[in-house]
KEFIRO-127909 format. One line per field, with one value per residue: x, y, z of N, C-alpha, C in turn. Coordinates in steps of 0.2 Angstrom, whole numbers, plus 2048, in hexadecimal, padded with zeros to 3 digits. Layout:
<nodes>
n.px	X,...
n.py	Y,...
n.pz	Z,...
ca.px	X,...
ca.py	Y,...
ca.pz	Z,...
c.px	X,...
c.py	Y,...
c.pz	Z,...
</nodes>
This chain:
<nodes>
n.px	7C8,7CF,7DA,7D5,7D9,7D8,7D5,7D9,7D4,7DE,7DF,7DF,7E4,7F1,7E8,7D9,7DE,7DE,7D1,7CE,7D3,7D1,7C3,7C6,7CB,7C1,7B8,7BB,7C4,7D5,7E2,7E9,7EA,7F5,7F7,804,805,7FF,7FE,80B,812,816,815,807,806,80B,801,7F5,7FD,7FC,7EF,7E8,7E7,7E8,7EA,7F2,7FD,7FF,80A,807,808,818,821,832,83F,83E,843,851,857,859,854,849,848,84C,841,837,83B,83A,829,827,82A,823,816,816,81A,80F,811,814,820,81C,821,826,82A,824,824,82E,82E,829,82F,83C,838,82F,835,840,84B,855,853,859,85B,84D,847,853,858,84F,84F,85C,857,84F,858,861,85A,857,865,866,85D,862,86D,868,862,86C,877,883,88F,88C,88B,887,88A,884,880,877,876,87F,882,88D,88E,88A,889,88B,882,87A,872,862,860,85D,84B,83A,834,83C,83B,836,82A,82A,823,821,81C,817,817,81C,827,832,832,82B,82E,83B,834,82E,83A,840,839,82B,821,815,80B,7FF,7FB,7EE,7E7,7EC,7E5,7DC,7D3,7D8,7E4,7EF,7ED,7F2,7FE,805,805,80F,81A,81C,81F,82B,835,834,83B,846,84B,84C,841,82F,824,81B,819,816,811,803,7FC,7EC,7E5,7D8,7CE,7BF,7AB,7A1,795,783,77A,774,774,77D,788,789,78D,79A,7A0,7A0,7A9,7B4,7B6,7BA,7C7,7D0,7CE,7D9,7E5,7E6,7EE,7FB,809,810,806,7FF,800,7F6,7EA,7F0,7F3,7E2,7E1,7DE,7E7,7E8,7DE,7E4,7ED,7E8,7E3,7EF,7F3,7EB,7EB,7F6,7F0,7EB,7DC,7D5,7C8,7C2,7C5,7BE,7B6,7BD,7BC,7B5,7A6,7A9,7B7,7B7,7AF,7BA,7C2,7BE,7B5,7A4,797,78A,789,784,786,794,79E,79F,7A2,7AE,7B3,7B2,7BB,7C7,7CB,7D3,7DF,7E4,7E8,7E8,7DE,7D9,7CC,7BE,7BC,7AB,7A9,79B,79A,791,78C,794,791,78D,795,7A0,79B,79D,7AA,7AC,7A7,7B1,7BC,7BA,7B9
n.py	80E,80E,803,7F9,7F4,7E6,7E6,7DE,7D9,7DE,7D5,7CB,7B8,7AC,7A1,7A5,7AB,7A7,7A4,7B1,7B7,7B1,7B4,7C3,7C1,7BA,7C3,7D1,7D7,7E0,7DE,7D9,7E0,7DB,7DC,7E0,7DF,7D9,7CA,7C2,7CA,7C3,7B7,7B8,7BC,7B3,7A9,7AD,7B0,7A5,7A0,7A4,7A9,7B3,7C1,7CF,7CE,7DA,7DE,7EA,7F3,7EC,7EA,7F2,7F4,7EA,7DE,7D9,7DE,7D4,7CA,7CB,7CC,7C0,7BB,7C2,7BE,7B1,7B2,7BA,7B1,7A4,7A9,7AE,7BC,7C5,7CB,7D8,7E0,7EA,7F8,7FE,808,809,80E,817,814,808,7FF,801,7FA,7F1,7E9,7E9,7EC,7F9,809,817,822,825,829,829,81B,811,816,80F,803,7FF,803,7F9,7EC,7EB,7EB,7DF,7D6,7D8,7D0,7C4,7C3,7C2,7BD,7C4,7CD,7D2,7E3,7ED,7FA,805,812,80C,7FF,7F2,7E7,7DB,7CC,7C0,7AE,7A3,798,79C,7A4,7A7,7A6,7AA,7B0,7B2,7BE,7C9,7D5,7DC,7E6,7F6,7FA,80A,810,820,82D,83B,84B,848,83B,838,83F,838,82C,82C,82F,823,817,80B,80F,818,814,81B,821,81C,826,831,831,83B,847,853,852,84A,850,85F,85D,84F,84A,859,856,847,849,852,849,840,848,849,83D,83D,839,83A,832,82B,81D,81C,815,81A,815,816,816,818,817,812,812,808,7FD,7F3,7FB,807,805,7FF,803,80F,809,805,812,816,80C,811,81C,819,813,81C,825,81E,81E,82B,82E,82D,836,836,835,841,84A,84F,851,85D,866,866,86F,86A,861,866,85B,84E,850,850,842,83D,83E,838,829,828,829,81F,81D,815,814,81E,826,825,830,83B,83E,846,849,851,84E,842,840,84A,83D,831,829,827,81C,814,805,807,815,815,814,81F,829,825,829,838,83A,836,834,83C,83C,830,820,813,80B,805,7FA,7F6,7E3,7DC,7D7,7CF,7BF,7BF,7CC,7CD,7CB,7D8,7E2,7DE,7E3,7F1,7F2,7EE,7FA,803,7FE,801,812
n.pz	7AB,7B9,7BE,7CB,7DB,7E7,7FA,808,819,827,832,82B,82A,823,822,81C,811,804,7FF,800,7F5,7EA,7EA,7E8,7DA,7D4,7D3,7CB,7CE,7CA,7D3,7E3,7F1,7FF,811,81B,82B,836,835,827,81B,80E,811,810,802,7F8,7FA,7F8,7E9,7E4,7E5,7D9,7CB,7C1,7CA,7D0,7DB,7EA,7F7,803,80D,80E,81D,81C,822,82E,826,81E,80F,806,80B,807,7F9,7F6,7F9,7F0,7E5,7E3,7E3,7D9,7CD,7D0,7CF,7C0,7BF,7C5,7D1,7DE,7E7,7F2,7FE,80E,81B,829,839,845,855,853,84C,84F,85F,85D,852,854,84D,841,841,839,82D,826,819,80F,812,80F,803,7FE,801,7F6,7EC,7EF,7EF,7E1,7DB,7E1,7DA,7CC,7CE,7D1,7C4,7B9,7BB,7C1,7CC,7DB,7E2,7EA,7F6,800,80C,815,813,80E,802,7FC,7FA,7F2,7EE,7E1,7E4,7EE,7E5,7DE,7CE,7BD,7BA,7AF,7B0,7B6,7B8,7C8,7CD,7D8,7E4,7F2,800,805,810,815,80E,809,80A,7FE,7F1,7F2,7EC,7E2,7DA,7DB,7DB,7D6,7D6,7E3,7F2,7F8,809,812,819,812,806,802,7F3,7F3,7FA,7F2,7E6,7E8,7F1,7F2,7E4,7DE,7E6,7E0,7D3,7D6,7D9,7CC,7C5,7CB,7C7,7B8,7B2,7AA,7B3,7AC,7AD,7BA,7CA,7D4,7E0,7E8,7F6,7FD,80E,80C,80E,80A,803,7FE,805,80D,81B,81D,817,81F,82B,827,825,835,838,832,838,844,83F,83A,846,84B,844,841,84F,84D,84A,841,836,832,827,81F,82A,82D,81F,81F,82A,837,841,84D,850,84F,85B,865,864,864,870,878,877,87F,888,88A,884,87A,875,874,867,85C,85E,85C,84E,842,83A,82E,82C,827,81C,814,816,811,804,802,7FF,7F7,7EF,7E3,7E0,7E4,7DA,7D1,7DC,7DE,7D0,7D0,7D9,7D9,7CC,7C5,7C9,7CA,7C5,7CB,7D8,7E9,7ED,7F9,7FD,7FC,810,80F,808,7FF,7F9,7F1,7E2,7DD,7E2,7D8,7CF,7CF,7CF,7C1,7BC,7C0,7BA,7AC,7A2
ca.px	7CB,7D4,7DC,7D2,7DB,7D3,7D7,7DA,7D6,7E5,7E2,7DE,7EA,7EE,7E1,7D3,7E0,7DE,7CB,7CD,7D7,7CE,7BE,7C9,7CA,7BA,7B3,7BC,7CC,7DC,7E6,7E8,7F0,7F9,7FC,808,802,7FC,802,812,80E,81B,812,800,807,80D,7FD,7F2,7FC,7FA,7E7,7E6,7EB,7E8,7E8,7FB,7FD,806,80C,803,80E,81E,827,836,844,83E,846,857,855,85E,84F,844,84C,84D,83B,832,83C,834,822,825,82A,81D,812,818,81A,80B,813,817,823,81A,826,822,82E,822,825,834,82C,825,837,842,837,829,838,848,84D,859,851,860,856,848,846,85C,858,849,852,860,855,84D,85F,865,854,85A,86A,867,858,865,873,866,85F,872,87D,887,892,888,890,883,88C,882,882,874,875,885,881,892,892,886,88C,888,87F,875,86C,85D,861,857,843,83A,832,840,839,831,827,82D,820,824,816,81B,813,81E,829,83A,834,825,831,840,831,82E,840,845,835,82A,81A,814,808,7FD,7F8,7E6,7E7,7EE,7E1,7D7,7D5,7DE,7EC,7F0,7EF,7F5,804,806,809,814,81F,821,823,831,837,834,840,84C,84E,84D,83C,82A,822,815,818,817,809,800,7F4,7E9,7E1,7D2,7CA,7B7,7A8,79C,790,780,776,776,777,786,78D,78A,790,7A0,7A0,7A2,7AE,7BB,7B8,7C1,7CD,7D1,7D2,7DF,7EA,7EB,7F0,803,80A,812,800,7FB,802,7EF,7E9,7F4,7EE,7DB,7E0,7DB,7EC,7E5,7DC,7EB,7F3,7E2,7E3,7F4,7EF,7E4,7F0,7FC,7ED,7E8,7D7,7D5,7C4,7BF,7CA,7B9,7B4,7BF,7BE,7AD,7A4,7AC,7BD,7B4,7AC,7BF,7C7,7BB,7B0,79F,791,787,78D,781,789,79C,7A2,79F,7A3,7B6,7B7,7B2,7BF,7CD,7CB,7D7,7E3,7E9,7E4,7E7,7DA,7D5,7C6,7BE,7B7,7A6,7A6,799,79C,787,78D,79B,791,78B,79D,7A2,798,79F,7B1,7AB,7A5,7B5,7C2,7B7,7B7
ca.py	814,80C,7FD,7F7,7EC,7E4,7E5,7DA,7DC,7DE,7D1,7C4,7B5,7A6,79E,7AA,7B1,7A6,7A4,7B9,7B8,7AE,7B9,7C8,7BF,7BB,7CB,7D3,7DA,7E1,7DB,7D9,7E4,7D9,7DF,7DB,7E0,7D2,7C6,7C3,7CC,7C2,7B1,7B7,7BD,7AC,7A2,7B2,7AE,79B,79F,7A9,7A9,7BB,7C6,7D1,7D0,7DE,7E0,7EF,7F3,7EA,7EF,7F0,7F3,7E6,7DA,7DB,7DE,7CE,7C2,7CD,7CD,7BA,7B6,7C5,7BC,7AB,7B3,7BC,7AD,7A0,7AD,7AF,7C3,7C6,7CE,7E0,7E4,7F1,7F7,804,80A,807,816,816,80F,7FF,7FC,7FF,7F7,7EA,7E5,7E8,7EE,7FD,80E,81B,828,821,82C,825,814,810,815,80B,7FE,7FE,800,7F1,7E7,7EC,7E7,7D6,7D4,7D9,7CC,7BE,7C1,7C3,7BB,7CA,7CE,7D6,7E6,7F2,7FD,80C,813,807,7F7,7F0,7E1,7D9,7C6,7BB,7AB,7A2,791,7A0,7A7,7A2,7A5,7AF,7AF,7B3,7C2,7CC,7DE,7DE,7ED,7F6,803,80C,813,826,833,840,84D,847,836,837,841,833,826,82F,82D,81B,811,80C,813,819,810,81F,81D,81E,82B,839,834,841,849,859,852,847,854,863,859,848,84E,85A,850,842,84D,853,842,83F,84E,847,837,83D,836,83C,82E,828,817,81B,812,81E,812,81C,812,81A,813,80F,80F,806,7F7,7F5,7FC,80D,804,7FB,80D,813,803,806,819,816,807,816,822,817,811,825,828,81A,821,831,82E,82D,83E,837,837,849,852,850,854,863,868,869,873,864,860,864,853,84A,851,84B,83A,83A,841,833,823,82A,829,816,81E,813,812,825,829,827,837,842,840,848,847,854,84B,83A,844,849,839,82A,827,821,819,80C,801,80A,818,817,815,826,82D,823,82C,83D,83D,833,832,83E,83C,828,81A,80D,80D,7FE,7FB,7F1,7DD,7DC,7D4,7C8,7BD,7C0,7D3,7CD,7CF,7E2,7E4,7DE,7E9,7F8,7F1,7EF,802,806,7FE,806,817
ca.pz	7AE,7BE,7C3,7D1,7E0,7EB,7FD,80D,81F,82A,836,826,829,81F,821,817,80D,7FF,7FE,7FE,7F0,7E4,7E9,7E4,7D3,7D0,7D2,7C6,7D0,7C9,7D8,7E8,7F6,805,815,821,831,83D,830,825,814,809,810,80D,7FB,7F8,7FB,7F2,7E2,7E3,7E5,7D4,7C2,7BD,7CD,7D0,7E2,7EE,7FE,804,80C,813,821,819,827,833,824,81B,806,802,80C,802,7F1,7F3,7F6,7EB,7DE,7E3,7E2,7D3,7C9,7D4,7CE,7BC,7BD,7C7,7D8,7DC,7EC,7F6,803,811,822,82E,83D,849,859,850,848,855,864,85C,84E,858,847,841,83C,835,828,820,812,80E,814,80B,7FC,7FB,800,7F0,7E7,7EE,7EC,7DA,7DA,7E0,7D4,7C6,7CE,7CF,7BC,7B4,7C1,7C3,7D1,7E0,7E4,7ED,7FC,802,813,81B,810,80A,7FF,7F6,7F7,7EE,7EA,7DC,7E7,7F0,7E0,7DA,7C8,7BB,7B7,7A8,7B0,7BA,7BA,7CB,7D0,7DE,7E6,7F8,803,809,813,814,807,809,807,7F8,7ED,7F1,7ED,7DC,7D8,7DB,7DC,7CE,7D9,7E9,7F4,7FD,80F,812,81D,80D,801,7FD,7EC,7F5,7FA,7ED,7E1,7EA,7F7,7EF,7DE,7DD,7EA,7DB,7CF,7D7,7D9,7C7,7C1,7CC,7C4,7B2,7AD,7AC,7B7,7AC,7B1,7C0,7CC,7D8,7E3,7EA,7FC,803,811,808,810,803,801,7FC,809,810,820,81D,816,828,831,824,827,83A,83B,82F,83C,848,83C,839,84C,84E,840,845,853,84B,847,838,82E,834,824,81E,82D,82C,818,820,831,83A,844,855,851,851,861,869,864,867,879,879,877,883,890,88A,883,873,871,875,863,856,85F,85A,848,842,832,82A,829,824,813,810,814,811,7FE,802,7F9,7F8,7E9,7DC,7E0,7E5,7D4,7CE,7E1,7DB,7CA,7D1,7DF,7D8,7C5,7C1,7CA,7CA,7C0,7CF,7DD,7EA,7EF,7FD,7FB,803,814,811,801,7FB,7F5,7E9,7DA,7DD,7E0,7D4,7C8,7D3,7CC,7BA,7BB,7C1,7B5,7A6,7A2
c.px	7D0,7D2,7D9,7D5,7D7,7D7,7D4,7D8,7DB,7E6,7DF,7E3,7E9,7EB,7DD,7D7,7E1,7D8,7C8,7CE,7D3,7C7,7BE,7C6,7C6,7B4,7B4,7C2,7D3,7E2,7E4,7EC,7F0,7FB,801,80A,802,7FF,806,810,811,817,80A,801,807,805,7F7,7F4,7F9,7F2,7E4,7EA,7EB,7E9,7F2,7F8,802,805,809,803,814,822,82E,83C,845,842,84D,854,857,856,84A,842,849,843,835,836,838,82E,821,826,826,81A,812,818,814,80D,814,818,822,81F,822,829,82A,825,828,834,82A,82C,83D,840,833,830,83D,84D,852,856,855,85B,852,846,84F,85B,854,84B,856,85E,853,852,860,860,858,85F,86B,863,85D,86B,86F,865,868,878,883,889,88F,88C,888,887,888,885,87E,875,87B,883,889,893,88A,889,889,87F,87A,86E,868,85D,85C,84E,843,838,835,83F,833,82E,829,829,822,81D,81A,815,815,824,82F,836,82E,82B,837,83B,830,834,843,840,831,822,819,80D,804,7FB,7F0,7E2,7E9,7EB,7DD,7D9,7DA,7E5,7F0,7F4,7F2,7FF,809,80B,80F,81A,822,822,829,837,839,83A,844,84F,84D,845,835,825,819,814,818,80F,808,7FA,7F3,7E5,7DD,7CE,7BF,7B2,7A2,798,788,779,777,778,77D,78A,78F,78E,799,7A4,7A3,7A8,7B6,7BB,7BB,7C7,7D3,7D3,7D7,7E4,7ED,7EC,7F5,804,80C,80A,7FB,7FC,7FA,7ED,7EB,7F1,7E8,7DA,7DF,7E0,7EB,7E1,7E1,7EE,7EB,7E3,7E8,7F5,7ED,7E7,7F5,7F9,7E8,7E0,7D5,7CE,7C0,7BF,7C3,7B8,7B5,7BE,7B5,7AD,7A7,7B3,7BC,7B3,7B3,7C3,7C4,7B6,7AA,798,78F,789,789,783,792,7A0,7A3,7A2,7AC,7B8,7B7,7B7,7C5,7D1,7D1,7DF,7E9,7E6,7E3,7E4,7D9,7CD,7C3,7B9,7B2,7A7,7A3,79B,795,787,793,797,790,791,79F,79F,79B,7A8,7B2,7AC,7AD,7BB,7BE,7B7,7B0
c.py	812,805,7FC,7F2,7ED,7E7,7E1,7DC,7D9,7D9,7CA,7BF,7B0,7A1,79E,7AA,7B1,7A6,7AD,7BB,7B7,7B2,7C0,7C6,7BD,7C0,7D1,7D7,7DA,7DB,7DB,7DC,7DF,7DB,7DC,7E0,7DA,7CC,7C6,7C5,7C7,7B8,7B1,7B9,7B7,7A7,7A7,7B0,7A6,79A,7A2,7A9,7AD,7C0,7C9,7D2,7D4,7DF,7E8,7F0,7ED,7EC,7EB,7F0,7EF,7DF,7DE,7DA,7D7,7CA,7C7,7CB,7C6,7B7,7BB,7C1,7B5,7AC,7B6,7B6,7A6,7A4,7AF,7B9,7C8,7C9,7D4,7DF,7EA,7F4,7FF,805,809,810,810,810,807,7FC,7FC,7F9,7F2,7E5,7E5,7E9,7F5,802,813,822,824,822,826,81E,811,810,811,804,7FC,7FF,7FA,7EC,7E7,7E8,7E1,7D5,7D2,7D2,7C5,7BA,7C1,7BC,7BD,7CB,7D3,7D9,7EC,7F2,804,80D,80F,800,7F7,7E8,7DE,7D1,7C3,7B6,7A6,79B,798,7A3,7A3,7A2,7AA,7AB,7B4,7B9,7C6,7D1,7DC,7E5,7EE,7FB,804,80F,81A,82A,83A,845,84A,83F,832,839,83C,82D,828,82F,826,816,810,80E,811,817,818,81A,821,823,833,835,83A,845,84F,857,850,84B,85A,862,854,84B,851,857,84C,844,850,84C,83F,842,84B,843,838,839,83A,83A,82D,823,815,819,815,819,816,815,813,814,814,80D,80F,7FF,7F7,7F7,801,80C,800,800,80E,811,805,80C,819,811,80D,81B,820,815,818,825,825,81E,827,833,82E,831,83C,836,83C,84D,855,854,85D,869,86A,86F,86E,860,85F,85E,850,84A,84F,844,839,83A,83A,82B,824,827,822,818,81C,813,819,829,82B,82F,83C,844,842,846,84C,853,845,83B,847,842,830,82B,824,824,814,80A,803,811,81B,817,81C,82B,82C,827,833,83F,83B,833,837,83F,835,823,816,80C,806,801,7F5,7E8,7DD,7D6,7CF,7C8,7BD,7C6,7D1,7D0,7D6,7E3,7E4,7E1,7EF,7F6,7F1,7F6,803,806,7FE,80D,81A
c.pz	7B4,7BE,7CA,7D7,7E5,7F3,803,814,822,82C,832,825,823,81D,81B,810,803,7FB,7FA,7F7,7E9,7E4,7E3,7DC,7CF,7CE,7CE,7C9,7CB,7CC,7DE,7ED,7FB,80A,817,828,836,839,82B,81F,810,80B,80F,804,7F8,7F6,7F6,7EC,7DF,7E3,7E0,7CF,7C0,7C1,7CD,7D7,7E4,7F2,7FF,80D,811,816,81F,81D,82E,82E,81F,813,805,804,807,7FC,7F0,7F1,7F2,7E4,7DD,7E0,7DA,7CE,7CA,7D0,7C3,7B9,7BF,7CF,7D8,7E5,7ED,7FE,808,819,827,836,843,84E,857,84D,84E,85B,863,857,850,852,844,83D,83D,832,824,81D,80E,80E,811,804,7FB,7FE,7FA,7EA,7E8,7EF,7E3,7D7,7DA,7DB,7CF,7C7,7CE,7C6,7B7,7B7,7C2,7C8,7D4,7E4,7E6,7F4,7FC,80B,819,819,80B,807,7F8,7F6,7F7,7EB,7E5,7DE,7ED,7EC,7DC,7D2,7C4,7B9,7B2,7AA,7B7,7BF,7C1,7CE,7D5,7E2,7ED,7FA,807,809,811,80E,805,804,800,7F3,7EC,7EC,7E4,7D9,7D7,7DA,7D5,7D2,7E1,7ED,7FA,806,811,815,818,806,7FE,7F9,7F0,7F7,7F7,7E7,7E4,7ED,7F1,7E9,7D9,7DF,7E4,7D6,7CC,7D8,7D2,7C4,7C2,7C9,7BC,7AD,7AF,7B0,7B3,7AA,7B6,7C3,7D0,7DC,7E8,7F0,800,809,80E,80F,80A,807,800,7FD,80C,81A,821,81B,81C,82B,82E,825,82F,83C,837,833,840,846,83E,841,84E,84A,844,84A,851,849,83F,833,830,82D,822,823,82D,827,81B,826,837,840,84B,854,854,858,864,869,866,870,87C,87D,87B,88B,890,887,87C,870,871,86C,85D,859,85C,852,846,83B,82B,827,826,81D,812,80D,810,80B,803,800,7F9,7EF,7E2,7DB,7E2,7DF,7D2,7D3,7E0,7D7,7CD,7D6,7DC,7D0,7C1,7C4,7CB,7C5,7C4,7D6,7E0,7EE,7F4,7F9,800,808,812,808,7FB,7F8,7EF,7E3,7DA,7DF,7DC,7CD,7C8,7CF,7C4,7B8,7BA,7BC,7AF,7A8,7A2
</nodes>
């Protein structure tokens, strides 16, 4: 029934990142999602596929305006063909402050920008694999010279995947139009927004570009509290309700909030971090909002708690690796359930 990817913690470097990998793959994983947070997504990718021979790995996501398309292009092309066709370019905007002041980077319209990032990823791709004159000019990214002793030439498996992570309407609908799938943020999973918000948004996206999007990938990225002990549910339960206050504390992932009436949260935590109050934040979010935003189950029962929330709405869902490496196998039965119907 679903594609199951695995997922990473944030501040996993390269060190671990291999050892994770090869777990993922032993447990029966699809793939693997990559951040790129505390660490460089495109060099933890790298060392993930080198640690694996069946796993698709993907950036989840990349902040894609702190780098220019071209060093992208060049080395998803590397990874895809290191990799034999096992990579997927996960792209994501990243929010204003953090691109202007942590990357000293340039943000313009990020729904517009975003897009003709993912055309002229495109284009270069097409000028690597042909040896075609590179001629993309938009209004943010002008791409015309590619010389021939720059380009790395064609690979046997070109088509790289391109998905974008979007919150908002402008830029879910663009992301349904240009990309080949959208990457949720963990904060607008729940079945209601998905299927009421989400939804129609790529719909509309779909229309625009003339097709019906049913290759399209929807990964769905709950934050999961599981394992195989109701007390580890709990402990799991409580580490997402501070996750959650940190989130939303940024206005851009209120629309949810907004859907359930919940808003005034938001403007509390954002209250919060204004007055340095970072560890007060679990507080605000109660158990009411954890039963919409967070799955949980102990590993005899999260499979089923998966198909009743999600099952009709996507096929690719990740899922967390247990903490200690003594839970892999009842994991990995919880991962079997999953990709059987």
């Amino acid at each position: 029934m679903f594609d199951v990817f695995a997922t990473v913690p944030q501040d996993m470097g390269p060190g671990a990142i291999g050892d994770h990998a090869r777990r993922a793959q032993a447990m029966g994983f699809d793939g693997l999602q990559v951040p790129d947070a505390i660490h460089d997504g495109l060099l933890l990718s790298a060392i993930a596929l080198n640690a694996t021979d069946r796993l698709v790995i993907s950036t989840s996501v990349l902040v894609a305006f702190a780098r220019s398309p071209m060093t992208v292009a060049v080395a998803a092309w590397d990874l895809q063909a290191m990799s034999d066709g096992r990579f997927e370019l996960g792209l994501g905007t990243q929010i204003k402050p953090n691109i202007e002041q942590r990357y000293s980077a340039r943000w313009d319209s990020p729904v517009s920008q975003l897009r003709e990032y993912v055309q002229s990823l495109r284009a270069i791709f097409h000028s690597f694999q042909t040896g075609d004159r590179l001629c993309f000019t938009g209004k943010h990214y002008q791409f015309t010279k590619l010389q021939p002793f720059f380009n790395p030439g064609p690979i046997a498996r070109p088509d790289i995947p391109v998905l974008c992570g979007a919150v908002g309407p402008d830029m879910t609908r663009m992301v349904g139009a240009v990309a080949d799938g959208m990457i949720t943020h963990p904060t607008n999973t729940p079945p209601e927004y998905i299927k009421d918000v989400c939804l129609p948004r790529l719909n509309t996206g779909f229309e625009r570009a003339g097709h019906d999007g049913s290759d399209f990938k929807l990964v769905l990225g709950p934050l999961t509290a599981t394992g195989k002990s109701e007390e580890i549910v709990a402990a799991q339960w409580e580490k997402q309700r501070g996750l959650l206050g940190f989130l939303y504390s940024t206005p851009a992932y209120w629309p949810s909030l907004e859907l359930f009436g919940w808003q005034d949260k938001g403007q509390q935590l954002l209250e919060m971090t204004r007055q340095g109050n970072w560890q007060g934040m679990a507080e605000i979010v109660t158990d009411e909002m954890l039963e919409k935003y967070v799955p949980r189950g102990t590993y005899d029962d999260i499979a089923v708690i998966y198909r009743q929330r999600f099952g009709e709405l996507s096929r690719r869902i990740t899922f967390p690796v247990p903490d200690d490496p003594a839970d892999d196998e009842a994991a990995a039965q919880v991962i079997s359930q999953l990709k059987t119907a």
